[in-house]
ROTILO-925843 format. One record per residue (C-alpha): x, y, z; chain; residue in three letters. Coordinates in Angstrom, 1 decimal. Each point is the difference from the previous one (the first is absolute). Layout:
BEGIN
NODE;c1;c2;c3;kette;rest
NODE;X;Y;Z;A;ALA
...
END
This chain:
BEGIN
NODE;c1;c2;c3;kette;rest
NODE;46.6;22.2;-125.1;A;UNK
NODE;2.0;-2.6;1.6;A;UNK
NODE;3.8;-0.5;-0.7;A;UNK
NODE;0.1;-2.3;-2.9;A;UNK
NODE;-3.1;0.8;-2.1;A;UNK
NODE;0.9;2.8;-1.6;A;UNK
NODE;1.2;-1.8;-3.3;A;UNK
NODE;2.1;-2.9;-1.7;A;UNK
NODE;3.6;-0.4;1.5;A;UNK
NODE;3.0;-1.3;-1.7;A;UNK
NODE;2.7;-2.3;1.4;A;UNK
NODE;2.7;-1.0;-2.6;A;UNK
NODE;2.3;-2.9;1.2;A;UNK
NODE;-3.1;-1.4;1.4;A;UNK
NODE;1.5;-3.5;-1.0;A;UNK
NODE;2.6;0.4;2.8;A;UNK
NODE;-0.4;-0.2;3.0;A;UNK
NODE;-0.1;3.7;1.7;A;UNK
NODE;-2.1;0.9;-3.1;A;UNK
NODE;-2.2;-3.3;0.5;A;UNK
NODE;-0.6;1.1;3.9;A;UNK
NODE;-0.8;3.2;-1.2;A;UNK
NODE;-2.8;-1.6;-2.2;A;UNK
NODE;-1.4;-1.6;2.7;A;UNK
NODE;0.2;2.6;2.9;A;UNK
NODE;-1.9;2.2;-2.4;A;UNK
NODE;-2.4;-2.5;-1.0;A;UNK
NODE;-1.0;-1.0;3.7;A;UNK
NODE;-0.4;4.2;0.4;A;UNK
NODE;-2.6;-0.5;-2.6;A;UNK
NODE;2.1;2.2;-2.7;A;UNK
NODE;-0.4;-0.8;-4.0;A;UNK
NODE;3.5;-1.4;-1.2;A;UNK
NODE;1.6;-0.4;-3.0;A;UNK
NODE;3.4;-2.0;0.5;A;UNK
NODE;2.2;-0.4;-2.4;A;UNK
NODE;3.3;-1.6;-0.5;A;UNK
NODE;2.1;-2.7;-2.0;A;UNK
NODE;-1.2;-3.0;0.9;A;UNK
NODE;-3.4;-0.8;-1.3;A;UNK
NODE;-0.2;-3.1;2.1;A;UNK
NODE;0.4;1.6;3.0;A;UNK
NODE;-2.2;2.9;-1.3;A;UNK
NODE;-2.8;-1.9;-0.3;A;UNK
NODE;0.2;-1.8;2.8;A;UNK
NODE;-0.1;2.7;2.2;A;UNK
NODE;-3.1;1.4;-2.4;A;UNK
NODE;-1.4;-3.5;1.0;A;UNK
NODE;0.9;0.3;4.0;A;UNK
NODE;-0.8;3.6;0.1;A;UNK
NODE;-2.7;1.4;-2.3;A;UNK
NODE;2.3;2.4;-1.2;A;UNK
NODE;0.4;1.4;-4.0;A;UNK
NODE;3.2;-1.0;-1.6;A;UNK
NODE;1.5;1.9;-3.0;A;UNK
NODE;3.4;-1.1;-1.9;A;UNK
NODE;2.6;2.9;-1.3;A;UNK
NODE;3.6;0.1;-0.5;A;UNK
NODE;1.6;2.9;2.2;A;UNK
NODE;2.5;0.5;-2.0;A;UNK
NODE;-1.6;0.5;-2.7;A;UNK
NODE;-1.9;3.8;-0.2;A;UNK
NODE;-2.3;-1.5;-3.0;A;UNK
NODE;-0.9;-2.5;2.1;A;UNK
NODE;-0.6;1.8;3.2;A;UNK
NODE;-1.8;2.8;-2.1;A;UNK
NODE;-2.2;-2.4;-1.7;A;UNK
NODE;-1.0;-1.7;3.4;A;UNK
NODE;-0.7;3.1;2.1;A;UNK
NODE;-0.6;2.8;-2.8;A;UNK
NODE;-4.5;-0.5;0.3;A;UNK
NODE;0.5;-2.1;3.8;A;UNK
NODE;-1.6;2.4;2.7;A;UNK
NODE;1.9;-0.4;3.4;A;UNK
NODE;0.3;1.7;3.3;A;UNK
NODE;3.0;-1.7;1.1;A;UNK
NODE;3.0;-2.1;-0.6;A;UNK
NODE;2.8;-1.8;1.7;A;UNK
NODE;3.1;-0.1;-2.1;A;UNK
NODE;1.1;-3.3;1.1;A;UNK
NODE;1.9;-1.1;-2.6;A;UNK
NODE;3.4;-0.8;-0.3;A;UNK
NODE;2.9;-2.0;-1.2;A;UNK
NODE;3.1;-0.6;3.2;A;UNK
NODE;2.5;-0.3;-2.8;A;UNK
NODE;4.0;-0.7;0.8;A;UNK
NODE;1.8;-0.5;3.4;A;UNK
NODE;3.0;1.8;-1.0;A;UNK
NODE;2.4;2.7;0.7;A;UNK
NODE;0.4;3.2;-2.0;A;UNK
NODE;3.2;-1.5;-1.4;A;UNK
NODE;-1.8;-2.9;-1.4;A;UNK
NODE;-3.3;0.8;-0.7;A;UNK
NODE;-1.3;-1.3;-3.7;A;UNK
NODE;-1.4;3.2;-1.3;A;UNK
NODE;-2.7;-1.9;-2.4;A;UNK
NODE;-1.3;-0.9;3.9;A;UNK
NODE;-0.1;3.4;1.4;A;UNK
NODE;-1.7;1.2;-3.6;A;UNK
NODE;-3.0;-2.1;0.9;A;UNK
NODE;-0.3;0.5;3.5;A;UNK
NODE;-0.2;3.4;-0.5;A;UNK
NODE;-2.7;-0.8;-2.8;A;UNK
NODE;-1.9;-1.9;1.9;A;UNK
NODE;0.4;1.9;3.9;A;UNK
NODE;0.1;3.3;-1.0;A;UNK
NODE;-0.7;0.8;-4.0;A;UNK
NODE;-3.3;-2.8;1.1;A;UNK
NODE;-1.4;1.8;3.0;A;UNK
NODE;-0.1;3.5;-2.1;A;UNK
NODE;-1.3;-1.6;-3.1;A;UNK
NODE;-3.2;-1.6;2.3;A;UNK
NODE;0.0;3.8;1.8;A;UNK
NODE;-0.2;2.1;-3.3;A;UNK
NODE;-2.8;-2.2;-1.3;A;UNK
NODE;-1.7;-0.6;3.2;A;UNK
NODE;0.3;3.2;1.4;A;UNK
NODE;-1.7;1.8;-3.4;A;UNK
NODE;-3.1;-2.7;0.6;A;UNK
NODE;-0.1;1.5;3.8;A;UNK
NODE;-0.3;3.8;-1.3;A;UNK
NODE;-2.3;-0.8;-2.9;A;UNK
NODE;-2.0;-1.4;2.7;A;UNK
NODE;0.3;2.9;2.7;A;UNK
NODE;-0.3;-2.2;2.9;A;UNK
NODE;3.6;0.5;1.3;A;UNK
NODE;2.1;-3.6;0.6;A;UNK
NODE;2.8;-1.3;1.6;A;UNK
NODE;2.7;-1.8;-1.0;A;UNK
NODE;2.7;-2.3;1.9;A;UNK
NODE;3.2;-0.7;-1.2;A;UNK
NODE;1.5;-3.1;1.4;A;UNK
NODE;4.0;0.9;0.4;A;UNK
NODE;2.8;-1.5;2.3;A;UNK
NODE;1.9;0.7;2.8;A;UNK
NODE;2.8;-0.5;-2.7;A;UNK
NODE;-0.8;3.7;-0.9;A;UNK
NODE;0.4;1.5;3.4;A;UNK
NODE;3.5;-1.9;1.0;A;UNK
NODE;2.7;-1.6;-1.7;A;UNK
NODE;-0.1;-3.4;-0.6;A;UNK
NODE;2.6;-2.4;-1.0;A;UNK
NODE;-0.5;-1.4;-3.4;A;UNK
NODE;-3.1;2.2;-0.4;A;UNK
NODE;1.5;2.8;-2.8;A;UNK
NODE;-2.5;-0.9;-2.4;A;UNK
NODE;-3.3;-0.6;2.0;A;UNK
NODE;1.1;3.2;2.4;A;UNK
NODE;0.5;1.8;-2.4;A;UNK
NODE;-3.4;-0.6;-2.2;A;UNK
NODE;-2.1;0.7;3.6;A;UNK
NODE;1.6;2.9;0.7;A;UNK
NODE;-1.1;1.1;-4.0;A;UNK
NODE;-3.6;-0.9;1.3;A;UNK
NODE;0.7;2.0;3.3;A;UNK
NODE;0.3;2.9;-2.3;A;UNK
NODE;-3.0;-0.6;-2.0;A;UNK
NODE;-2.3;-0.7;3.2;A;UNK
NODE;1.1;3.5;1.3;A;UNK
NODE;0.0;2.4;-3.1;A;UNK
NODE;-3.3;-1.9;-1.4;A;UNK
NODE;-1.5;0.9;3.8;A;UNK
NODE;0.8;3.5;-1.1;A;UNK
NODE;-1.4;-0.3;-3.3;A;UNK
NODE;-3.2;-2.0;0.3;A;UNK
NODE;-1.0;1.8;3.8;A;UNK
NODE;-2.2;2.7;-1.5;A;UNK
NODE;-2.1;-2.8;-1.5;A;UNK
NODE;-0.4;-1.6;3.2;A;UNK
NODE;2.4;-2.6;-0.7;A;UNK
NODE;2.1;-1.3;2.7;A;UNK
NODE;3.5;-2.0;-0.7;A;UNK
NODE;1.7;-1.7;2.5;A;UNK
NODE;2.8;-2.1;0.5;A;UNK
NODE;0.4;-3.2;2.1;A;UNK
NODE;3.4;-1.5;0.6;A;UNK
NODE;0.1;-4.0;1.0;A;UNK
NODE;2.7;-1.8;1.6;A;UNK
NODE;0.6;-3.5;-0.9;A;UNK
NODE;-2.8;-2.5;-0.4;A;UNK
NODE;1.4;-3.4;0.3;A;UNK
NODE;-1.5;-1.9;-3.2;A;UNK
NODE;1.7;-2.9;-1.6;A;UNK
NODE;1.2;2.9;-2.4;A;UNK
NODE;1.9;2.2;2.4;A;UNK
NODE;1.0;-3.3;2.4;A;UNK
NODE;2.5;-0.9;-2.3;A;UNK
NODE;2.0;3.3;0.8;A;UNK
NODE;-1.5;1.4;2.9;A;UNK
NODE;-0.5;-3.4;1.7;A;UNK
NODE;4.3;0.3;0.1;A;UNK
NODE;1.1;-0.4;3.3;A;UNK
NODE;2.7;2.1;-0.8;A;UNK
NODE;-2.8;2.4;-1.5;A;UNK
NODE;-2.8;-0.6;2.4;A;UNK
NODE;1.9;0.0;3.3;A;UNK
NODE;2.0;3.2;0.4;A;UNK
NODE;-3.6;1.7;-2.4;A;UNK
NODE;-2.7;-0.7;2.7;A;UNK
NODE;2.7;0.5;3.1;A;UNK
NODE;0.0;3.9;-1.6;A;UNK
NODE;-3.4;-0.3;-0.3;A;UNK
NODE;-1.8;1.4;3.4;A;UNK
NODE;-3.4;-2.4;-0.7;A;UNK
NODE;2.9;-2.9;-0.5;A;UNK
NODE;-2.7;-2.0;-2.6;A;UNK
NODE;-0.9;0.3;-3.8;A;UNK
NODE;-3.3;1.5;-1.1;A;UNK
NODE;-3.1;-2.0;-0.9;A;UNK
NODE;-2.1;0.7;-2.9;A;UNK
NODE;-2.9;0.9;1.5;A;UNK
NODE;2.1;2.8;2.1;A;UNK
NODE;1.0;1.8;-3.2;A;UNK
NODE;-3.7;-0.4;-1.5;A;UNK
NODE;-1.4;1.6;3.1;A;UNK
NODE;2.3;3.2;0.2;A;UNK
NODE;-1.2;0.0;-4.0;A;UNK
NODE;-3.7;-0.5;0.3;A;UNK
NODE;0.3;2.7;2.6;A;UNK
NODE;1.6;2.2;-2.2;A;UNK
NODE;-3.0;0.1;-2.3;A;UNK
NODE;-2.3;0.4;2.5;A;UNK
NODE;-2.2;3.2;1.4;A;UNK
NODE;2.1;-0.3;2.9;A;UNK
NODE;3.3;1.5;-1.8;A;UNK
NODE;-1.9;2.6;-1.5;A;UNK
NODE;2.5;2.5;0.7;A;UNK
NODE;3.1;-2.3;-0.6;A;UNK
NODE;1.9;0.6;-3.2;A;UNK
NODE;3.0;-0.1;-1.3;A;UNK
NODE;1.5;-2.1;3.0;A;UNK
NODE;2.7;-2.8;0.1;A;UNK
NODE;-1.3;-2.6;3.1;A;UNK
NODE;2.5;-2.4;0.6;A;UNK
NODE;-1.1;-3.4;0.7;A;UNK
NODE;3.6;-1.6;1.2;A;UNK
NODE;-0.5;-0.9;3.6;A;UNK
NODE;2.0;2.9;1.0;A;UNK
NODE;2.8;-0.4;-2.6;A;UNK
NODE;0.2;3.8;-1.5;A;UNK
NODE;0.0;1.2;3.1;A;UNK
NODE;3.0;-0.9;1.5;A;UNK
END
């Protein structure tokens, strides 16, 4: 059976742009996706580009996520979504902020794995699941409390449901992105007091493209990690490690 055959896999936060390269890496490997994510536009779109299945949920809602994934059979999914919240210091954060960025980065990802994960066993094929998390959980980062803190949560729930879900066959792993420099992050990140003194720390010296975090992702997923689980893979240019 080759790599991406094996059953339905989905990517929520398809409608940005890590989960939308995701989509399409995945699609081209000939694997059956169903994105989802908040913008329907964009959703169907990419449904339209790529031939994928979308589905629409609210992830911070458990209803909502139950009543979308409660009867869907999967094999995988990539928890891609996510909310970047606040740049702001611990002294200053806006706690109403860091409420929903937890709700959607973490209290999100284990609401799509509890559902997701009981399709996987009722099915009794094993899985694999990828959780999209940050560099921001490995290192501190300036003005990052809220986000940091909310991928670090997720780091948690990648490694205990590795633990949990392995007897079934289930793999979870984490993947941990530098910046991708979007017209959303640019206006921060783009800095040259952010940017400059960032990448000359960084041993690569560049940002990441999407299609470099899709691939580490799509591999993740594949027969080819069959014995990975429970990992965090950095995919920072170098950053974490120095």
């Amino acid at each position: 059976m080759a790599d991406y055959d094996k059953g339905p896999i989905l990517v929520t936060g398809a409608s940005g742009g890590i989960g939308g390269a995701t989509v399409r890496l995945l699609r081209e490997k000939g694997a059956d996706v169903i994105a989802a994510g908040q913008d329907r536009d964009k959703l169907a779109s990419l449904a339209q580009e790529t031939g994928c299945r979308i589905l629409a949920f609210d992830l911070t809602s458990e209803e909502s996520v139950a009543g979308a994934l409660g009867e869907l059979d999967l094999w995988g999914v990539v928890n891609c979504g996510g909310f970047g919240g606040e740049i702001a210091t611990p002294m200053e954060t806006d706690i109403s902020v860091f409420d929903k960025v937890i709700s959607v980065n973490a209290r999100g990802a284990l609401l799509v794995t509890k559902y997701a994960s009981r399709s996987m066993i009722r099915l009794g094929r094993g899985g694999a699941i990828v959780n999209v998390s940050s560099q921001a959980a490995l290192v501190a980062l300036r003005g990052h409390i809220s986000y940091g803190a909310s991928k670090a949560a997720l780091d948690n729930i990648t490694r205990v449901s590795a633990l949990e879900l392995g007897p079934h066959g289930i793999r979870v792993n984490g993947v941990h992105p530098t910046v991708v420099m979007t017209p959303m992050s640019a206006w921060y990140w783009g800095r040259p007091e952010i940017e400059k003194p960032f990448l000359e720390q960084m041993p690569l010296g560049r940002w990441a493209t999407e299609a470099e975090i899709a691939a580490p992702i799509a591999f993740l997923l594949s027969e080819g990690a069959s014995m990975i689980s429970g990992i965090a893979l950095p995919i920072d240019g170098g950053y974490t490690a120095v």
